[in-house]
Each structure stands twice: as structure tokens, then as C-alpha cells.
SERO-4910 file (N, C-alpha, C, O; in steps of 0.05 Angstrom, whole numbers):
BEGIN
 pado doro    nc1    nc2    nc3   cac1   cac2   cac3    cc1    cc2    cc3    oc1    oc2    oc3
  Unk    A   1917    871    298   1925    885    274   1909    875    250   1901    891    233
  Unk    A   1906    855    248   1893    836    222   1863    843    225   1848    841    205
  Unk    A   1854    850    252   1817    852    248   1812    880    245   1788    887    243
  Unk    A   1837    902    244   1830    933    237   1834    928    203   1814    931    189
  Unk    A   1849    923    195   1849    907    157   1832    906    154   1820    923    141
  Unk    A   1819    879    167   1788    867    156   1773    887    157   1763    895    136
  Unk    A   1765    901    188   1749    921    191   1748    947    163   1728    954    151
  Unk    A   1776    956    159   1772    972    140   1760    964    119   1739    975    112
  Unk    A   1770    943    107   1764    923     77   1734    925     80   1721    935     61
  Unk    A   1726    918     95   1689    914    110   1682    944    110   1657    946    111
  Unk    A   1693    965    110   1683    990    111   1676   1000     84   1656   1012     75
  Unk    A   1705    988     71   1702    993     43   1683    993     24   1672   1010      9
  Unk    A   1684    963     30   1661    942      3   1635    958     15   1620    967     -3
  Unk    A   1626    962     42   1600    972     44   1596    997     32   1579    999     15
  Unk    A   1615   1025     40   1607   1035     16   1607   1043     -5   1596   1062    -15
  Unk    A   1625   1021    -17   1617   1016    -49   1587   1007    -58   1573   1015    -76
  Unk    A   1581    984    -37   1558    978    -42   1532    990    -41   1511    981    -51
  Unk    A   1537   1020    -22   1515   1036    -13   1512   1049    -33   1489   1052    -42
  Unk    A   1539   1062    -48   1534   1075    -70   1527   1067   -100   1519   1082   -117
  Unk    A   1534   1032   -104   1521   1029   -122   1488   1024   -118   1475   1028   -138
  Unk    A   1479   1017   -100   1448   1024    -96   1437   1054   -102   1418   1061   -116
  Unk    A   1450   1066    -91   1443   1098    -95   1440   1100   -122   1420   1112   -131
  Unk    A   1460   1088   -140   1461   1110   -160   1441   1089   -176   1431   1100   -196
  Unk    A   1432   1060   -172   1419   1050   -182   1385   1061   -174   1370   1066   -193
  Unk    A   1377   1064   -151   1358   1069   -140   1352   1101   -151   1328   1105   -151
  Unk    A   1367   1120   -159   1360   1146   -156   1344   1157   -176   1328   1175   -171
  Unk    A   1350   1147   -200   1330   1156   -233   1306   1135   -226   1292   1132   -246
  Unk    A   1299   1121   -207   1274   1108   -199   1259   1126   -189   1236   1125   -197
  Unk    A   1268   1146   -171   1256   1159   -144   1261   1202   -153   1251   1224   -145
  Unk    A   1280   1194   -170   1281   1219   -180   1251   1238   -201   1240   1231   -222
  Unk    A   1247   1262   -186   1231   1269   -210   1236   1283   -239   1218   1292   -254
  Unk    A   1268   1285   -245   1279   1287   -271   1270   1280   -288   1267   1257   -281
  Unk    A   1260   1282   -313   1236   1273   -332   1261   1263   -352   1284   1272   -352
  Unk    A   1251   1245   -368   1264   1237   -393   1275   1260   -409   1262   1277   -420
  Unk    A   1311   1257   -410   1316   1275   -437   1322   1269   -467   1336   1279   -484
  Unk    A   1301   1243   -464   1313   1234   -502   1296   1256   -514   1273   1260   -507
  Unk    A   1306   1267   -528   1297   1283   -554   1288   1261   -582   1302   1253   -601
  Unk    A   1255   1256   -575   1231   1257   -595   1225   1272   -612   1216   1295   -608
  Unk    A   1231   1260   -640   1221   1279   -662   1199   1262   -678   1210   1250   -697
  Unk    A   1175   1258   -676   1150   1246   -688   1153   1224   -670   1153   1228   -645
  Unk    A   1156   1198   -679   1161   1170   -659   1189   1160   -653   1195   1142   -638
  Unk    A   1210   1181   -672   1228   1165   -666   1251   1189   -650   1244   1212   -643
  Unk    A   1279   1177   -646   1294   1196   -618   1313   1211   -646   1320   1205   -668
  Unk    A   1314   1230   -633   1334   1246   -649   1361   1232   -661   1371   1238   -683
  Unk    A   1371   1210   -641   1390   1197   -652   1385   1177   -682   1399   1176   -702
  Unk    A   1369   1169   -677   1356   1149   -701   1354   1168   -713   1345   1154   -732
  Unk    A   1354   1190   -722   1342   1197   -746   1363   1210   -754   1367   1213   -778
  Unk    A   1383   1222   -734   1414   1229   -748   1431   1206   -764   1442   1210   -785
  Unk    A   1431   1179   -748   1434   1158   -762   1424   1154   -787   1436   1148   -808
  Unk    A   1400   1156   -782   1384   1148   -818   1398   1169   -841   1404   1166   -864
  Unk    A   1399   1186   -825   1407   1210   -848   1435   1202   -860   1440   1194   -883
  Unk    A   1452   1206   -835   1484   1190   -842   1484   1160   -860   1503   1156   -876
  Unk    A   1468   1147   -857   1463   1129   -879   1455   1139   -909   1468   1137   -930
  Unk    A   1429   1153   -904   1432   1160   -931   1438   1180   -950   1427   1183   -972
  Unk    A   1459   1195   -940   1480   1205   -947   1504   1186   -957   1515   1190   -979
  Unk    A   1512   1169   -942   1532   1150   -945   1522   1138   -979   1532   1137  -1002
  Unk    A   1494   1130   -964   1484   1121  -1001   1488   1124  -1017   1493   1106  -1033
  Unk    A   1486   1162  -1026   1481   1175  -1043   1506   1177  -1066   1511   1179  -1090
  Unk    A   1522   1173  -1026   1556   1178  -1044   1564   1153  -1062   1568   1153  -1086
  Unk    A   1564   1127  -1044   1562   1100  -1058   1550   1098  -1081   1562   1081  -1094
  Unk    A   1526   1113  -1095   1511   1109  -1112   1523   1129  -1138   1517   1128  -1162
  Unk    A   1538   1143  -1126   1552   1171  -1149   1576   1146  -1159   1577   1139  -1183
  Unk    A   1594   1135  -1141   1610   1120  -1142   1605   1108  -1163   1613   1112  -1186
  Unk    A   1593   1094  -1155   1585   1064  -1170   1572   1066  -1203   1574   1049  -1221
  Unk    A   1557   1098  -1203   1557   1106  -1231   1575   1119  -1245   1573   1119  -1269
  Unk    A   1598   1133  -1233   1624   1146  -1240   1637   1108  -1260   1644   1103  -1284
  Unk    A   1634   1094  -1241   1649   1069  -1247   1633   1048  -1266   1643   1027  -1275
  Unk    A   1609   1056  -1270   1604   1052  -1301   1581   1018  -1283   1573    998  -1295
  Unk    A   1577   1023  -1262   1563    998  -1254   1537    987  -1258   1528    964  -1261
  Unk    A   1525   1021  -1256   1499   1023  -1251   1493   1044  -1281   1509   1060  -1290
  Unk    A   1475   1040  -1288   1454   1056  -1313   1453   1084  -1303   1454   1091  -1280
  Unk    A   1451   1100  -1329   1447   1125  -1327   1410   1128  -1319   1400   1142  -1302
  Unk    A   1401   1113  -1332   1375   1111  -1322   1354   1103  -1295   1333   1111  -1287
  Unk    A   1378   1077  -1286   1376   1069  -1255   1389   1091  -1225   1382   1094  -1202
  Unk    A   1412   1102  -1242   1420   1129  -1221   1403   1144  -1219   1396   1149  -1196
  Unk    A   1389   1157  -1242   1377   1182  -1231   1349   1171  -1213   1341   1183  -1194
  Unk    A   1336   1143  -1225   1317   1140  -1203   1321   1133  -1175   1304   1137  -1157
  Unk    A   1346   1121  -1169   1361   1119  -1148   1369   1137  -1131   1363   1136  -1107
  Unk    A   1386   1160  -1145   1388   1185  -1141   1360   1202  -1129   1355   1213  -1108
  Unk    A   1352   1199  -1143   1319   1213  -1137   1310   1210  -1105   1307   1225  -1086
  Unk    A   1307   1182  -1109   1289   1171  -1086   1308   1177  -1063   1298   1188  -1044
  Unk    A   1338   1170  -1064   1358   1175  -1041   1348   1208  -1023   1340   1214  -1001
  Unk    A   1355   1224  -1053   1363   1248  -1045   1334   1260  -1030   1337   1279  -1015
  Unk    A   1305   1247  -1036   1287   1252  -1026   1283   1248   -997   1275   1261   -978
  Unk    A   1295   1213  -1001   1286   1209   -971   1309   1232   -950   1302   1244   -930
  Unk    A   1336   1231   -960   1352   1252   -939   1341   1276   -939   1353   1291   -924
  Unk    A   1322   1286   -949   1308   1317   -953   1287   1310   -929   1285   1324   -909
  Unk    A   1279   1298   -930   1253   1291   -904   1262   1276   -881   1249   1270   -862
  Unk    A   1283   1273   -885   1298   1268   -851   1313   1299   -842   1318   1309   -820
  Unk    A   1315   1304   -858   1337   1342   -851   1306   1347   -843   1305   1346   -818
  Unk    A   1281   1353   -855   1271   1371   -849   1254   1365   -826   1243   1381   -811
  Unk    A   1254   1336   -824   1240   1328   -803   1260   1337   -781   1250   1352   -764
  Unk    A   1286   1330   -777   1310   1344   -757   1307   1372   -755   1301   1384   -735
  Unk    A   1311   1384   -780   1294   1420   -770   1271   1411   -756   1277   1405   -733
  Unk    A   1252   1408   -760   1223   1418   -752   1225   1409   -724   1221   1424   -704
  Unk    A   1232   1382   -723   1242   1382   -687   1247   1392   -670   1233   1386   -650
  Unk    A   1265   1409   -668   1282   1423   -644   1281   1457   -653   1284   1470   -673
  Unk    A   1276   1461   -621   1281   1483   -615   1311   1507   -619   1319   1528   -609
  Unk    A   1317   1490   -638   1349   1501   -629   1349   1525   -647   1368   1541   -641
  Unk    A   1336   1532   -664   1338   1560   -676   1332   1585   -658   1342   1607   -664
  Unk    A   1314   1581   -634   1301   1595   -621   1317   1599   -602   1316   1620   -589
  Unk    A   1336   1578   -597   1361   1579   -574   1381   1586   -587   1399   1591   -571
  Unk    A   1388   1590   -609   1407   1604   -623   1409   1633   -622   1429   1647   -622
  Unk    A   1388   1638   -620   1375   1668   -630   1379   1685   -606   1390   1706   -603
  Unk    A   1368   1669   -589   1366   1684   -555   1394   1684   -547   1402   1704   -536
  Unk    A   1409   1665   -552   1432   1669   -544   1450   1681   -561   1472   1683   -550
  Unk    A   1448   1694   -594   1459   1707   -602   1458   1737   -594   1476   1753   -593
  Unk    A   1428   1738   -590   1420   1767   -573   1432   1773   -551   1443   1794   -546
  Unk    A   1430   1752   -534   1452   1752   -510   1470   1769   -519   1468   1794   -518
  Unk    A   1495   1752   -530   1518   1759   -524   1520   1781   -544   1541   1793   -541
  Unk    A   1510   1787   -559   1508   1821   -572   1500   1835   -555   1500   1859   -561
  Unk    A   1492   1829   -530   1482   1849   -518   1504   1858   -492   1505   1877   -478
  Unk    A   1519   1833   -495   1540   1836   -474   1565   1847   -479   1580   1861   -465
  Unk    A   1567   1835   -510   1582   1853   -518   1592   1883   -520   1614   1893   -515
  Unk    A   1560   1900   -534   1554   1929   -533   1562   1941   -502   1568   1965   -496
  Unk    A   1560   1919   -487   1564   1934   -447   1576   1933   -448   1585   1956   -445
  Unk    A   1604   1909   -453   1632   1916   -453   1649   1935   -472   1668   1947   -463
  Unk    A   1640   1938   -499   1649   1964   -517   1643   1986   -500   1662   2001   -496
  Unk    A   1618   1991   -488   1615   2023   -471   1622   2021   -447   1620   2041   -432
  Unk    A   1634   1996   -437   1647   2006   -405   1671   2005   -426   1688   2012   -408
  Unk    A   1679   2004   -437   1718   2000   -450   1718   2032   -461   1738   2046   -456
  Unk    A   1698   2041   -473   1707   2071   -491   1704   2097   -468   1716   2118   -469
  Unk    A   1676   2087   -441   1677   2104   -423   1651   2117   -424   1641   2115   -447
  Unk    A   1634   2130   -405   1618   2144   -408   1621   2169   -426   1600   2179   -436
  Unk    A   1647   2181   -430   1648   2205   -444   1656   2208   -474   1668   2227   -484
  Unk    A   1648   2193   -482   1653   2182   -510   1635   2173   -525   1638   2148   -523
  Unk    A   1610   2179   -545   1587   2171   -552   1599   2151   -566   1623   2151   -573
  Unk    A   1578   2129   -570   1585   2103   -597   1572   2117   -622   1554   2134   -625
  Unk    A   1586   2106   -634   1568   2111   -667   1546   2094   -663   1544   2076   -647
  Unk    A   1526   2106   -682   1505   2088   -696   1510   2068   -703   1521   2074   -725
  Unk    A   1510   2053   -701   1494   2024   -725   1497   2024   -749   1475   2022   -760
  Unk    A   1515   2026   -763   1519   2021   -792   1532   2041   -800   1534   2045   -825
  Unk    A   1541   2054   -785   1564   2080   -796   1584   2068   -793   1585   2049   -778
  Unk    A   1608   2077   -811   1634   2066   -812   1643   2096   -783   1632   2117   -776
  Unk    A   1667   2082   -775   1679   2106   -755   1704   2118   -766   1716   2104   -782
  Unk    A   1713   2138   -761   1733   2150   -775   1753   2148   -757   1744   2143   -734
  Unk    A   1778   2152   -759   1805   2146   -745   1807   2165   -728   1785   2173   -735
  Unk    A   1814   2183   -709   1818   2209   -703   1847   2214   -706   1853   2237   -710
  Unk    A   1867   2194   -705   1894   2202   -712   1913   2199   -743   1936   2208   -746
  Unk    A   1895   2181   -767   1899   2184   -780   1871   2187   -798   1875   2175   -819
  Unk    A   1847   2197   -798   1823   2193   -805   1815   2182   -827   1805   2196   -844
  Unk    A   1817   2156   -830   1818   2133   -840   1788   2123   -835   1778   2126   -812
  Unk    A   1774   2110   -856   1748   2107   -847   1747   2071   -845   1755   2054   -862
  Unk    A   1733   2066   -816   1734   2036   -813   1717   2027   -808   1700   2043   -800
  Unk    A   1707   1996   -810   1682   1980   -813   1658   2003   -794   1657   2027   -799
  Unk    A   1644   1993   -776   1622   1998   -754   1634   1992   -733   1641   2008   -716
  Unk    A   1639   1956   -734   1641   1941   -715   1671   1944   -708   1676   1928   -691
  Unk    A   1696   1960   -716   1722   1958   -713   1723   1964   -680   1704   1972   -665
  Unk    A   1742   1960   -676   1755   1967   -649   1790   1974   -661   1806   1973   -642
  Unk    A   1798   1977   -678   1820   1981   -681   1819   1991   -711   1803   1983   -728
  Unk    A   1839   2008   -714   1843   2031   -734   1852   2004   -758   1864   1985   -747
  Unk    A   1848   2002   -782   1853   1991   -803   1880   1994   -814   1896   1976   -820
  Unk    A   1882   2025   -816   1913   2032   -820   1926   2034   -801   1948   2024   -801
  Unk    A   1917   2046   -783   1954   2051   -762   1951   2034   -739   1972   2030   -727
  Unk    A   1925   2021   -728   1927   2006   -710   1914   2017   -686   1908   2000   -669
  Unk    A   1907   2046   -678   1902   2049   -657   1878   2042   -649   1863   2033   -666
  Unk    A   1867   2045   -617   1836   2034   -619   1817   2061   -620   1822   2083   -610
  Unk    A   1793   2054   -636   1773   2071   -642   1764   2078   -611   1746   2094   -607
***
């Protein structure tokens, strides 16, 4: 009874141990490419950081002239330089990434999935309005957005 124990225990630890090799061994042998997101030399994270700093600054720096610490003359050059360097980290973070382009495609997307589900919901025998026409009620003719799906006044659906 005591060497089926051991035996299991011994089954165990091995494959724990198989699998921590695996998962150590696998981004060695894997051809998955690096996903840090590079923006000039530095990673996207560093430079959200920098930003979050100097923002934090800016606020510290309003502070501290609200509270009479610092010169009207030393804030604004302070101010200046802050608010500059956070302008060239935002825009270096825009200019970076693709994400406007993935915004866009996927806004088109789902406008587009949308419009299929409005015309399988109203039916083949039912034209849509145009595009920027308001629609009129048919049971109380009430004129409503474009984009309504439901009557403004009485509730029913367009």
C-alpha cells in the first residue's frame, strides 16, 4: 500500500516537473515574435509612465503655486516646459500605434453588422430610409431621429 503512495507522489512531482520545463523551454523554441509595443527606442509602457509622471507634475506644480510656494514667474516657466514635454509624449503615443486604423475598421465592422441586423429585423418587405432622413411614425406620425428603432412618442417600433 505505501509503494502505490510513493508511486503516485513520484508520478506527480514528474509531471509537474515536465511541465515546468515545457513552459520554460517553449518561448525558446517558439516562433511567436516579440509583443512589446516599440514606439522610437522606448516600449509603450515607459512612455505611458513618463506621461503619468508628468502630468502628476503639472498638477503638483498648479498646487504648489495656488499655495503661494513657487513665483508667478517660476510657474509659468515650469508650467511651460512640463506642459511641453507631456505634449511630445501624447504625440509620440499617437504617432505610435496603429490603433486609429483598428478603430476605424472595427467601427465599420460593426455598422455594418448592425445595418444586417436592422434589415433581417424590419424584413425584406419593408424598404429602410436613407441616411439622414428622420422616419415618420405610421401610427402616430411623429417624426424620429434616422437611427430610431422606436417611436419617440408612443413607443412603437419603426
Amino acid at each position: 500500500m505505501g509503494s502505490v503512495v510513493l508511486l503516485t507522489i513520484l508520478m506527480g512531482a514528474a509531471a509537474l516537473v515536465g511541465l515546468a520545463v515545457l513552459r520554460t523551454v517553449r518561448p525558446l523554441v517558439s516562433e511567436r515574435d516579440d509583443r512589446t509595443v516599440m514606439i522610437g527606442d522606448r516600449t509603450r509602457a515607459a512612455l505611458e509612465r513618463e506621461k503619468m509622471l508628468a502630468l502628476r507634475a503639472i498638477k503638483e506644480l498648479e498646487f504648489d503655486h495656488s499655495m503661494g510656494k513657487i513665483s508667478h514667474e517660476d510657474f509659468r516657466e515650469m508650467d511651460a516646459r512640463l506642459r511641453a514635454r507631456a505634449i511630445r509624449l501624447l504625440q509620440q503615443l499617437d504617432a505610435g500605434t496603429g490603433y486609429r486604423d483598428r478603430v476605424e475598421r472595427d467601427l465599420a465592422k460593426r455598422l455594418g453588422q448592425v445595418k444586417d441586423q436592422v434589415a433581417s429585423v424590419r424584413g425584406a418587405d419593408l424598404p429602410s430610409p436613407p441616411d439622414g432622413v428622420a422616419q415618420t411614425c405610421a401610427s402616430c406620425s411623429t417624426a424620429n431621429d434616422p437611427d430610431a428603432k422606436f417611436c419617440k412618442s408612443c413607443g412603437r417600433a419603426l
